[in-house]
N, C-alpha and C positions, 0 to 999 in steps of 0.2 A: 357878377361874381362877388362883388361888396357883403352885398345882403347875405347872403350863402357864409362869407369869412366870419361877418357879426355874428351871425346864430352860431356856427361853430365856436369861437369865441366864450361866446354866452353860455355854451351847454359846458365845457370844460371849466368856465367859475363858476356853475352851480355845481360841477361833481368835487370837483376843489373844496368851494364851503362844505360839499355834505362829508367831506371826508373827514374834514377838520374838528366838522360837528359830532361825527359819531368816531374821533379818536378818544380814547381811554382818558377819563381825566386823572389817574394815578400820574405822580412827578418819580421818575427815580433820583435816588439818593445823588444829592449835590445839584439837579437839576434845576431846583427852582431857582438857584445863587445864579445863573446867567440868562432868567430868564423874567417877565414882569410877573406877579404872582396872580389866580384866580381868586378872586375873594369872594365870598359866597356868603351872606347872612344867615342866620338861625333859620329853621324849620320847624315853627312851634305843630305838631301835631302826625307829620310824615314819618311812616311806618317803610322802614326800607325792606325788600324782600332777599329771601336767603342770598338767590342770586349777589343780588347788591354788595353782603357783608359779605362778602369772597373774596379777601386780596389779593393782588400778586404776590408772587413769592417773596419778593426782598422785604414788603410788611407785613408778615404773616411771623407767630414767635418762635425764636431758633435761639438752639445753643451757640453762642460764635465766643473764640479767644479775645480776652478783654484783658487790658494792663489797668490798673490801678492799685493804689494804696488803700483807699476806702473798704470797709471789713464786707464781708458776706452780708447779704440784706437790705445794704444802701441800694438805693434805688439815684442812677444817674440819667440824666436829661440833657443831650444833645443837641440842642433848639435847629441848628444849623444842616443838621443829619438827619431829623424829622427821626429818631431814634429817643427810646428809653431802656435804658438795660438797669437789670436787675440784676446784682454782685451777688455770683454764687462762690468766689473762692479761687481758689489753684489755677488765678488765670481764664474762669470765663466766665459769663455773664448769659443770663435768658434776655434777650432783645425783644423788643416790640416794635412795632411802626406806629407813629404817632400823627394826630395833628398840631401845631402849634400857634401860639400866638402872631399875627399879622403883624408889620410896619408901622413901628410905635408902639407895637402891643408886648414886646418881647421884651424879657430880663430874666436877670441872672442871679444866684442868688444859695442860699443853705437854708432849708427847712424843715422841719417834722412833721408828719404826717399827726394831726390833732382831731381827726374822728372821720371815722365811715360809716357812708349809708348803704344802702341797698336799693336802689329804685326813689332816688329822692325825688321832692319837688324840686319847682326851677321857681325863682324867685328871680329877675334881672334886677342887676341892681341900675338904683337913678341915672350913671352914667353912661349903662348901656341904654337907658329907655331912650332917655336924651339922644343919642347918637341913634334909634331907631324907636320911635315914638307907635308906631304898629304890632310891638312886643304885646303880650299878653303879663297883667302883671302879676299874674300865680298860675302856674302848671302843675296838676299833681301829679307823683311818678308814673312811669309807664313806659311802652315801645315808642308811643310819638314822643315823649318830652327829650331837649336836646343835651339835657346830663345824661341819658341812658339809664344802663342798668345796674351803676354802680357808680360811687365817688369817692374820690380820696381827700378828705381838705387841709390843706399846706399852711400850718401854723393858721395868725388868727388874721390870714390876710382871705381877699376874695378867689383866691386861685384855686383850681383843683384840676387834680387828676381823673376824667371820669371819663364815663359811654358816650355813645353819639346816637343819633339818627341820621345821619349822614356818613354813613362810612366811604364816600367817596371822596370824602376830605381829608383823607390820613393820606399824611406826605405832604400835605400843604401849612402853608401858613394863614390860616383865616380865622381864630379865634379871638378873642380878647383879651389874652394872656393865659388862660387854664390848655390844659394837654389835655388828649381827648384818642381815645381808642375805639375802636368797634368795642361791641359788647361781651361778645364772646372774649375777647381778649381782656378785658376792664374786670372782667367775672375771676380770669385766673389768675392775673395779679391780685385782686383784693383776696383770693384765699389765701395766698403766699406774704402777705406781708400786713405788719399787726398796728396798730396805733402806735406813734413813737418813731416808726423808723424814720433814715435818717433821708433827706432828700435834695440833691445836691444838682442843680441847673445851672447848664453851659448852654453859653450861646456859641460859644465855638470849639469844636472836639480839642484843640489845639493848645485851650488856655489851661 
């Protein structure tokens, strides 16, 4: 009977791992704070399929009631909520689901929006290579490069707002400090908001 218990045993932690393996890797909102986070490195060339860019609903962009003092147009950054809203006024805000910067990689801060591209190159810079030496050192835009199909760049620091190839890292924290949307989303904020605006990151909805 031993033998018989092992395999039975054995075929429940392989349905276990497969189950594990093929749960959703979408986090919902607050969930990654009690949990270790998935860190996932860049994708120089990975072309994700419609499927893929499909989020669930809680990251996908909706109108939701928002309190702040900040005018219409600010664009706000919840590092903590894996949320970017967009100040429309009288009390709400267009939300987005975002990716954000990892453990170490995150801050906070007031910036303006200092130019956008449309399908940029990816250029890493030295301390990324450094930290991943298998980087390619120029990508030119397109569906595989891991800026996507749009960028927002935050004053004249290295951060941006932009697209991904990996839309299954929005909700998560695994960038190197830039916010990161699917594309389809990156596309309708960049028409909605101009060079200038104003850009205000929180690491905690709270502060």
């Amino acid at each position: 009977m031993k033998p018989k218990f092992v395999t039975i045993r054995s075929a429940m932690l392989g349905l276990a791992l497969a189950a594990l393996a093929a749960a959703p890797f979408f986090a919902s909102p607050g969930e990654a704070k009690s949990r270790k986070e998935l860190v996932i490195d860049e994708q120089p060339g990975y072309v994700p399929t419609p499927e893929e860019e499909m989020l669930p609903a809680q990251y996908r962009p909706q109108p939701v009631y928002f309190r702040t003092n900040e005018p219409p147009g600010t664009i706000i950054i919840h590092t903590d909520e894996r949320f970017l809203y967009l100040v429309q006024g009288n009390g709400q805000a267009i939300r987005y689901g975002i990716g954000v910067g990892r453990d170490g990689f995150q801050w906070q801060g007031l910036l303006k929006i200092s130019r956008k591209q449309e399908w940029p190159d990816w250029r890493p810079p030295p301390e990324m290579i450094q930290r991943q030496p298998y980087l390619p050192r120029f990508m030119a835009g397109g569906p595989g490069n891991p800026l996507g199909a749009r960028a927002l760049y935050l004053g004249d620091t290295v951060y941006r707002i932009h697209g991904t190839n990996q839309p299954r890292t929005i909700g998560h924290a695994v960038s190197s400090g830039c916010f990161r949307l699917v594309n389809r989303d990156v596309i309708d904020l960049y028409t909605r908001v101009p060079v200038g605006t104003k850009v205000v990151v929180m690491q905690s909805a709270r502060l």
